[in-house]
C-alpha positions in Angstrom: -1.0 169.6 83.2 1.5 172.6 84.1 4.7 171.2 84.8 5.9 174.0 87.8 5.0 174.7 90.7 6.4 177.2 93.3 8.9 176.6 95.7 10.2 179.1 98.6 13.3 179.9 99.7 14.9 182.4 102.0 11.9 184.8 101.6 11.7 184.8 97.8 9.5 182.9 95.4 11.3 180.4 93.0 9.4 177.8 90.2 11.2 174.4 90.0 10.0 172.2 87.6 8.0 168.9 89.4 8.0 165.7 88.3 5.5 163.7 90.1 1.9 164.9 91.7 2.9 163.4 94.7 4.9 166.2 95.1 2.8 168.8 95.2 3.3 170.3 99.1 0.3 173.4 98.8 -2.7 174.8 97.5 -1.2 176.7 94.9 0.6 173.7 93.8 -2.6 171.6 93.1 -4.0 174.8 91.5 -1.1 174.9 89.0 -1.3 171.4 88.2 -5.3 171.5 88.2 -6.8 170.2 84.1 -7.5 173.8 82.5 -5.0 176.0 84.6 -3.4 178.2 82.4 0.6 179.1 83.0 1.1 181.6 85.2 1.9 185.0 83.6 4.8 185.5 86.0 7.0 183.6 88.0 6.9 186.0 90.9 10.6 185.5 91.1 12.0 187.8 93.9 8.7 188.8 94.9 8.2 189.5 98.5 6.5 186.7 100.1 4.0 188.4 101.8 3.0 190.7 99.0 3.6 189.0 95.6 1.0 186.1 96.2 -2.1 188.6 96.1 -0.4 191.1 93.9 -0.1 188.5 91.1 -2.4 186.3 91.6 -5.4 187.5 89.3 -2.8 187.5 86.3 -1.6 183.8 86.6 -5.4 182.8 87.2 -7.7 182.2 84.0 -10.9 181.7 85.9 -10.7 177.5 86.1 -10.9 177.8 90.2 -12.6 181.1 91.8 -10.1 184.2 92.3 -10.3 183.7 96.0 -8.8 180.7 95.8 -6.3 181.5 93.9 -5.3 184.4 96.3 -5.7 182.2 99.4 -3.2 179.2 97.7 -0.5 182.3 97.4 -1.2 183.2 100.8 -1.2 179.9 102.4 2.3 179.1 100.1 3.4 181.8 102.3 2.6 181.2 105.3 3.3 177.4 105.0 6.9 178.2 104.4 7.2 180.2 107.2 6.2 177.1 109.4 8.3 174.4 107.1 11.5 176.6 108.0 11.0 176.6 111.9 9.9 173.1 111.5 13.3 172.3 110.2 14.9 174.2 112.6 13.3 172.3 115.3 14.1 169.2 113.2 17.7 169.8 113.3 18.1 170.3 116.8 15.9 166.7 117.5 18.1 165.3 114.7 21.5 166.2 117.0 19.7 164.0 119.9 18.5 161.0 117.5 21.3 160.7 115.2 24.3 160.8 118.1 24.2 157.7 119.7 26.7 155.9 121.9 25.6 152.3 122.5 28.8 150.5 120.9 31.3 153.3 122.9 29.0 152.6 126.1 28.9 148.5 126.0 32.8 148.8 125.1 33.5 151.1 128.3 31.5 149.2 130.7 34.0 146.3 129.7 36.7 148.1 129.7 36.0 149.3 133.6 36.2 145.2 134.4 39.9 145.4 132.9 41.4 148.5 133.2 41.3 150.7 136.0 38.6 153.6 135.6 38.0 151.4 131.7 41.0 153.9 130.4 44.8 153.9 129.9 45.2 157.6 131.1 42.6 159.3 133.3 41.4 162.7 131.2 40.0 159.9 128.8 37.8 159.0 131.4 35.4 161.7 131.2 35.3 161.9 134.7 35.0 166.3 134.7 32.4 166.3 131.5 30.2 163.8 132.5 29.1 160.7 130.5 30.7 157.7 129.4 34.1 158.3 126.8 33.4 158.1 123.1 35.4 155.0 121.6 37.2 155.4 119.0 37.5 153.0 115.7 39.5 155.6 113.0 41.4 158.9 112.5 42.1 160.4 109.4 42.9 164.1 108.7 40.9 166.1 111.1 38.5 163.8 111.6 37.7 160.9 114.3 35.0 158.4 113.6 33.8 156.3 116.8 32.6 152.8 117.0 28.9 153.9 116.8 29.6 155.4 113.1 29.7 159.1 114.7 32.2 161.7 113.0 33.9 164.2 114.7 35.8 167.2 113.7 38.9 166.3 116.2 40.6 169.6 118.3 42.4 167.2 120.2 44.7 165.6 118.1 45.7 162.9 120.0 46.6 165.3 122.9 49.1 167.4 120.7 50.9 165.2 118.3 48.8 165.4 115.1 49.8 168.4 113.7 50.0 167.5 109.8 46.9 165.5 110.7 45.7 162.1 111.2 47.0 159.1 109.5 49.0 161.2 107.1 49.5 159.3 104.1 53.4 160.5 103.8 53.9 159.1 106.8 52.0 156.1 106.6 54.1 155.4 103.2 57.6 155.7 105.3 55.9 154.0 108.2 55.1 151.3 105.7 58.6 150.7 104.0 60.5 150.7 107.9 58.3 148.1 108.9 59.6 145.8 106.2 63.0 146.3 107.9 62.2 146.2 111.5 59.6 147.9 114.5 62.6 147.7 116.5 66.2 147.3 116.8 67.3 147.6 120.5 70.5 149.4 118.7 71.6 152.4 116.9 70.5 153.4 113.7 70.8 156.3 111.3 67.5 157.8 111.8 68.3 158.6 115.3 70.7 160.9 114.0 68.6 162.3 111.1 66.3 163.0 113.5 68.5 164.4 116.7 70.1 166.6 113.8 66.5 168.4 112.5 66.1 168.8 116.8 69.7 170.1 117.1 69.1 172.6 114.0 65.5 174.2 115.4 65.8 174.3 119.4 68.0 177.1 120.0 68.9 175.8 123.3 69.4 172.1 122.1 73.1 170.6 121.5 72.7 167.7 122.3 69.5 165.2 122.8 68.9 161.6 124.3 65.6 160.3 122.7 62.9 158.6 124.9 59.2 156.7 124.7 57.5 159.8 126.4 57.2 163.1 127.3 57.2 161.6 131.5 60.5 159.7 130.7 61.8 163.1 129.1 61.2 164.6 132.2 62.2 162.2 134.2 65.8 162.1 132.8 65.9 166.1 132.9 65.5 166.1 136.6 67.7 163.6 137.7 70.0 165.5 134.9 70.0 169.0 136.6 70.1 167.5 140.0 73.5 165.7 139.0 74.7 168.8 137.2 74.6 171.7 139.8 75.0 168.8 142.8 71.9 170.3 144.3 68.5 168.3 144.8 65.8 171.5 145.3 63.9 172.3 142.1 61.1 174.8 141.5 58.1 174.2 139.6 54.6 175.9 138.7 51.2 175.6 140.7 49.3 173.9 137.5 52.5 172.8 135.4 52.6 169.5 134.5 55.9 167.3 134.0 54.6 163.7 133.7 53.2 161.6 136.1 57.0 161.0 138.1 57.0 161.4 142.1 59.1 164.3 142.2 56.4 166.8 140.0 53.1 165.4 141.2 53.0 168.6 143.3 50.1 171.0 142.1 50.3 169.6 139.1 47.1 170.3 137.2 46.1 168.6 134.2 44.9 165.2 135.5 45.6 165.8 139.4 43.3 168.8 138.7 40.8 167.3 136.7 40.2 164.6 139.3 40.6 166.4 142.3 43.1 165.1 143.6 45.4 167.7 145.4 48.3 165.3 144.2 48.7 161.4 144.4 48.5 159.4 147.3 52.2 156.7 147.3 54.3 159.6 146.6 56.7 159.3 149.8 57.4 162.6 150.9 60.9 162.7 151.1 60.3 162.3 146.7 58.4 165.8 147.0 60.8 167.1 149.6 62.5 169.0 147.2 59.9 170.4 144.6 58.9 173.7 145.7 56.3 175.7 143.8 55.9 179.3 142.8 53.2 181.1 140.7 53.2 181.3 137.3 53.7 184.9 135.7 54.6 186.2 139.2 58.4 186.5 139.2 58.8 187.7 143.0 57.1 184.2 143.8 60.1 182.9 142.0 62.8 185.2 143.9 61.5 184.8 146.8 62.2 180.9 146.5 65.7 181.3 144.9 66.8 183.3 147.7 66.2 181.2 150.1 67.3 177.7 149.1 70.0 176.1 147.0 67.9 175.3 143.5 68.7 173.2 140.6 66.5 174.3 137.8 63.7 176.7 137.5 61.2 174.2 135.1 57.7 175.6 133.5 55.7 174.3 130.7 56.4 177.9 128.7 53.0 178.0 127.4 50.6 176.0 130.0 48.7 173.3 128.6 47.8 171.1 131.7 45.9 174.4 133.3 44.0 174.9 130.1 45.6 177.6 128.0 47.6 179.8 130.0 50.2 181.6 128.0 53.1 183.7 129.9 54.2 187.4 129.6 57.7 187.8 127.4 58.6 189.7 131.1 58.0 186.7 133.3 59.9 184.4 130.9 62.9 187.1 130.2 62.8 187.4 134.4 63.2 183.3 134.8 66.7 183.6 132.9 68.0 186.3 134.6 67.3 185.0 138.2 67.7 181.9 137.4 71.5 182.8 135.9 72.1 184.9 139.1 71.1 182.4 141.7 72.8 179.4 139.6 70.3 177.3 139.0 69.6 176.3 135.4 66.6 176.9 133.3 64.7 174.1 132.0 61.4 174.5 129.5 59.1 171.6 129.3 58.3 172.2 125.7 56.7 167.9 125.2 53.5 170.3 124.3 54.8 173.4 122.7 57.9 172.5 120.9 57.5 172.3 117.3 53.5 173.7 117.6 54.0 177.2 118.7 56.8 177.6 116.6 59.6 175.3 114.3 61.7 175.9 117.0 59.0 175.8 120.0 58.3 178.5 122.6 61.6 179.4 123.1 62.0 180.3 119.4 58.7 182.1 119.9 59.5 184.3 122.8 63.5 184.4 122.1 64.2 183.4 125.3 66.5 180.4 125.8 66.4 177.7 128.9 69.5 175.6 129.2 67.3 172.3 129.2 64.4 171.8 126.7 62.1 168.5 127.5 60.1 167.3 124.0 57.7 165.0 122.8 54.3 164.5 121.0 55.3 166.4 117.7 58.3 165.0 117.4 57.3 161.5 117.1 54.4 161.9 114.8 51.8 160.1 116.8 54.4 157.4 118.0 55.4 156.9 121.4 58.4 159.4 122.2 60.1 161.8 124.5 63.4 163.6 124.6 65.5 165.7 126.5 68.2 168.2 125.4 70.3 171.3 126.2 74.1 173.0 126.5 76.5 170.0 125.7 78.5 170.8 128.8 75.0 169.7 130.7 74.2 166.5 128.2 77.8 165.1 128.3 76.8 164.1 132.2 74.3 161.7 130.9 75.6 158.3 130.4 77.7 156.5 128.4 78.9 159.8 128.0 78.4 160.7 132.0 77.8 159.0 135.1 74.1 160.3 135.4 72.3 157.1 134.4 69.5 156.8 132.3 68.3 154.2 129.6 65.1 152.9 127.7 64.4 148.9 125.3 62.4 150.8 122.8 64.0 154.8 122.6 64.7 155.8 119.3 62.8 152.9 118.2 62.6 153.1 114.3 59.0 153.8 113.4 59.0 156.8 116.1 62.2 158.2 114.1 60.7 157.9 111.1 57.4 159.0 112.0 59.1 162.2 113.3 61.1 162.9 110.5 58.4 163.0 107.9 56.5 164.9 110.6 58.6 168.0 110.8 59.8 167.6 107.1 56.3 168.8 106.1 56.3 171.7 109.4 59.2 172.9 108.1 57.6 173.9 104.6 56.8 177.5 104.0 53.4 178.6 105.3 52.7 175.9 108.0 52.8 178.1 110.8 50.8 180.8 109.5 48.0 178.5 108.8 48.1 177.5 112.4 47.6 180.9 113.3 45.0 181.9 111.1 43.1 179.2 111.8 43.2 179.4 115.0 42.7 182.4 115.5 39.2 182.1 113.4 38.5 179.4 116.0 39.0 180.8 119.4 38.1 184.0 118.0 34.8 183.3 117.2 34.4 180.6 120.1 34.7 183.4 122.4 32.3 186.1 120.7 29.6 183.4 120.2 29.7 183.2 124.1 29.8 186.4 125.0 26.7 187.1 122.3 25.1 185.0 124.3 25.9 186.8 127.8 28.2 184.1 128.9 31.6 185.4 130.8 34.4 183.4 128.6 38.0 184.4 127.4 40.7 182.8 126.3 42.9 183.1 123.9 46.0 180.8 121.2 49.6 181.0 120.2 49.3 179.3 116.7 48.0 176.0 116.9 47.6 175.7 120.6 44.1 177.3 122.1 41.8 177.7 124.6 39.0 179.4 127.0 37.4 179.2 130.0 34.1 180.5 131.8 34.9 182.9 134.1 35.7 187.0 132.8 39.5 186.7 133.2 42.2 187.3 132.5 43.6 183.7 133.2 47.6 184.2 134.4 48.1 181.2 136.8 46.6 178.3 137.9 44.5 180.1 140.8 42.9 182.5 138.2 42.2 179.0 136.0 40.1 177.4 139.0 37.4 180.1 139.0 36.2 178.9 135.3 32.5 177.4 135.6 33.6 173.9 134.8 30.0 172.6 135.6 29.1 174.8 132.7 32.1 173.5 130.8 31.2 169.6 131.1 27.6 170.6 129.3 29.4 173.1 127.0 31.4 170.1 125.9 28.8 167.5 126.1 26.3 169.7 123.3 29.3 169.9 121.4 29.9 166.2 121.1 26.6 165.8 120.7 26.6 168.1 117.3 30.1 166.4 116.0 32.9 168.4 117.6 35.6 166.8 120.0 37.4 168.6 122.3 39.4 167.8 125.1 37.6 166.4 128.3 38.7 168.5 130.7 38.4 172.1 131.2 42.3 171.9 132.6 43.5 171.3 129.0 43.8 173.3 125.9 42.8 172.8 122.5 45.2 172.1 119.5 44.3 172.7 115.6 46.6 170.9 112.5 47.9 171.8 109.1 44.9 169.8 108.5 41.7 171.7 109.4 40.3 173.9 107.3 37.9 177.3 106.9 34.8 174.9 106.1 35.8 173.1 109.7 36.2 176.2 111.6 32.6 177.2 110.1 31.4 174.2 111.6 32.5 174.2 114.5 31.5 178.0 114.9 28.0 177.4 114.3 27.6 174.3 116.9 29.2 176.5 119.5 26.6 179.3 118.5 23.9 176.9 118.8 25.0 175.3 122.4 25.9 179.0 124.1 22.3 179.3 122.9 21.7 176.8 125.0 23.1 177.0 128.4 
C-alpha cells in the first residue's frame, strides 16, 4: 500500500504523505493506494493542474487499473479542487453568519431597556443609526474585545478614545493594583495630582495651569463658565457638528449623539441657556468674522480635529485665522482637545498644527480608561478659578487616585520614542486601504487620519464641515458596519464618529481588517 497520495494547492500539485484510507478524498487517491500500484515515477510537483495529470499519467501507472483510468483520476483531482476551493469560499462566507451569534448580548439588552433608559448609559451605544441590538461586552485586552456570546473583535473604538497603549495594559493594571491597597479615593490632595498636572503642564503648549475633573463634559463645563467670568462677557461661538459634552449651553448643533439620533438639539434646554451660543461653520473663517463683528464674544471653542461629525480635520489656515480674529476682537481661544490631546500628537492638536488657544479642555487619554476631564490655559485665566478665584467650580471624586495613576503610566509609555509614528503608520495602512477597497468596488468613500484618529464616509467628498458630513450614505453605513461586526471588526456605531487605532494594533490586524472590508464593499 503506497503511502502518498496527492494533494492540491493554489494551482500546483503537492504529495503529503496519508495516514489512514479514510482519507483518501479522489480517484487518483484510491488508485495510489490500490494492492499492486506501483509508486508514481514523479510527483508532478509544480505541474500545471490542467496539464500535468494526463502528461504524467502513463509513467506513474504500471498497468494494475486501465490507462484511462488513470488519466481520468488526474483529471477529476483537478477538477475536484477547483470545486473544493469555491466550496470553501462559500463556506467561509456561511461560517461569518453561523459562527457570530448574539443571543447572550440580545437577552442582556432587552433587560437592560426595562432598567436603563434606551438599555444604555450613553446613547451612540445604543445602536440606534446601525441597526440591531448593541454587542455586550464581557473583556478587553490589547486590541481586542470579546462579547458575552464568546465573539472576538478587533476593537477601533477603544473605549471612545482612551485606549491608546491598549486594553487592560498590564503596566497599568500593576500601578492600578498597588494604589488600590492605599485607597480608590481620598476626597483630598495628593501627590499624583501634581505628577500628573506637571506631565500636562510640560506637553500642552498652551497649558499653565490645569484643574482636573471626572469628564471631558465637566471639563467643558468649567471652561465656559471660566471664559464667561474672564472677559465679563456671556456670548460664545461654537461649530455646527462640534461637540462640548452634553451641558445646556453647547447642545446647539452639536453632532455626535444629537446627530446620530436626530435630534436637532435636546428638548429642556431653556432657551435663555442657548441664548448665547452662536454657531459658525467649521473651516469657513468669514462665518467666524462675521459673528465676532457683530457681538461681544467670550471664546471662539472648536474640537481642532472633529470627532463628533466623523473625521473632519481643519485647514492650518482656518486654525491660524481663529487666533488672529479671535486676538483682535478679544475674545479668547479655547480648543476642546478631551479627543485629540495626547492622540494626535504628545502635545495634542495644538502641538500638531503650532497653533496655540488660550484654553485647552482634556480628557480620555489622560486618564487611561478612568473617568476624567480637565481644563487648562494662560495662568492669568486659571487663577479666576476658585480657591484661587471667585469663578466656582468643584467635583467629590476629581483627581481621584486610580485616574492619576492610570494617566501617569498612560502617557509615560506615549512619551517613549516611536509611539507616534506607529500611530501614523498604522493608520494610515488602515484608512488607506479602507478607502481603496471601496472605491475598487465602485463605492463613493473618502476620508482620511491624523495619527491615530481616522475616518470615512460615503459620499465623494471632500468632508470640511458638518453640512458636507450629512450627505454620507449612512443607510449604507449601518450595513457597512453591521457585515463588519458580523466578520470580527468593531467600529464605532455611528457614522458621526471617527475611528481611533492604539500602540497596540498591529500589521497582522490591519490585514484583517482590510480583507473583511474587501469582502463586505463586495457586498453592498
Amino acid at each position: 500500500w503506497l503511502k502518498f497520495c496527492i494533494f492540491c494547492d493554489a494551482e500546483t500539485l503537492h504529495p503529503g504523505p496519508i495516514m489512514d484510507s479514510s482519507l483518501v478524498a479522489s480517484p487518483m487517491a484510491a488508485f495510489a493506494l490500490a494492492p499492486g500500484a506501483a509508486p508514481a515515477q514523479q510527483m508532478l510537483r509544480g505541474a500545471p493542474a490542467a496539464e500535468a495529470p494526463r502528461a504524467e499519467a502513463a509513467q506513474s501507472y504500471d498497468g494494475t487499473l486501465p490507462a484511462a483510468l488513470a488519466v481520468a483520476s488526474f483529471a477529476g483531482l483537478a477538477a475536484g479542487a477547483q470545486k473544493r476551493r469555491g466550496a470553501r469560499r462559500s463556506t467561509a462566507r456561511r461560517a461569518v453568519q453561523t459562527a457570530f451569534k448574539t443571543v447572550e448580548s440580545d437577552r442582556i439588552f432587552t433587560e437592560a431597556k426595562d432598567l436603563m433608559p434606551g438599555g444604555v448609559s450613553s446613547p451612540v451605544r445604543a445602536f440606534k443609526s446601525v441597526g440591531g441590538n448593541p454587542i455586550v461586552f464581557d473583556r478587553v485586552k490589547g486590541a481586542y474585545a470579546w462579547d458575552v456570546d464568546g465573539n472576538k473583535y478587533i476593537d477601533y473604538v477603544g473605549t471612545w478614545g482612551p485606549a491608546i497603549i491598549g486594553h487592560a495594559d498590564d503596566e497599568v493594571l500593576k500601578a492600578l493594583s498597588e494604589q488600590m491597597q492605599k485607597g480608590t479615593s481620598f476626597g483630598a490632595p495628593s501627590a499624583l495630582e501634581n505628577v500628573l498636572a506637571k506631565m500636562v503642564i510640560e506637553a500642552v503648549p498652551s497649558v499653565e495651569m490645569v484643574r482636573f475633573t471626572n469628564s471631558g463634559t465637566e471639563a467643558c463645563m468649567g471652561m465656559i463658565r471660566l471664559v464667561r467670568a474672564y472677559t465679563k462677557r456671556e456670548k460664545v461661538i461654537k461649530f455646527e457638528g462640534c461637540y462640548h459634552g452634553h451641558a445646556d449651553a453647547f447642545l446647539v448643533q452639536a453632532g455626535s449623539g444629537v446627530a446620530t439620533l436626530g435630534l436637532p438639539d435636546s428638548p429642556g434646554v431653556p432657551k435663555g441657556a442657548t441664548a448665547g451660543t452662536l454657531c459658525a461653520t467649521y473651516n469657513d473663517l468669514a462665518s467666524v468674522e462675521a459673528l465676532l463683528k457683530e457681538n461681544e464674544v467670550a471664546a471662539v471653542i472648536l474640537e481642532p480635529v472633529v470627532g463628533n461629525s466623523g473625521f473632519i480635520p481643519p485647514t492650518k489656515e482656518f486654525l491660524v485665522g481663529l487666533r488672529e480674529l479671535s486676538t483682535k476682537y478679544g475674545a479668547l481661544l479655547v480648543f476642546d482637545e478631551v479627543m485629540t490631546g495626547f492622540r494626535i500628537a504628545y502635545g495634542g492638536a495644538q502641538a500638531y498644527f503650532g497653533v496655540t488657544p488660550d484654553v485647552t479642555c482634556l480628557g480620555k487619554v489622560i486618564g487611561g480608561g478612568l473617568p476624567v476631564g480637565a481644563y487648562g490655559g494662560r495662568r492669568d485665566i486659571m487663577e479666576m478659578v476658585a480657591p484661587a478665584g471667585p469663578m466656582y467650580q468643584a467635583g467629590t471624586l476629581s483627581g481621584n487616585p486610580l485616574a492619576m495613576t492610570a494617566g501617569i503610566k498612560t502617557m509615560e509609555r506615549l512619551k517613549q520614542p516611536g509611539s507616534y509614528e506607529h500611530l501614523d503608520k498604522i493608520t494610515g495602512k488602515l484608512i488607506n486601504g479602507i478607502l481603496q477597497a471601496g472605491k475598487d468596488a465602485g463605492h463613493a468613500v473618502c476620508g482620511g487620519h491624523i495619527s491615530g484618529m481616522f475616518g470615512f464616509f460615503f459620499c465623494e467628498g471632500p468632508v470640511t464641515c458638518f453640512a458636507d458630513a450629512t450627505k454620507s450614505d449612512t443607510a449604507k453605513f449601518a450595513k457597512w458596519h453591521r457585515k463588519m461586526l458580523e466578520r470580527g471588526i468593531y467600529l464605532a456605531p455611528s457614522q458621526y464618529e471617527a475611528g481611533f487605532t492604539g500602540l497596540c494594533h498591529t500589521e497582522e490586524d490591519v490585514e484583517k481588517t482590510l480583507a473583511a472590508a474587501r469582502e463586505v464593499f463586495a457586498e453592498l
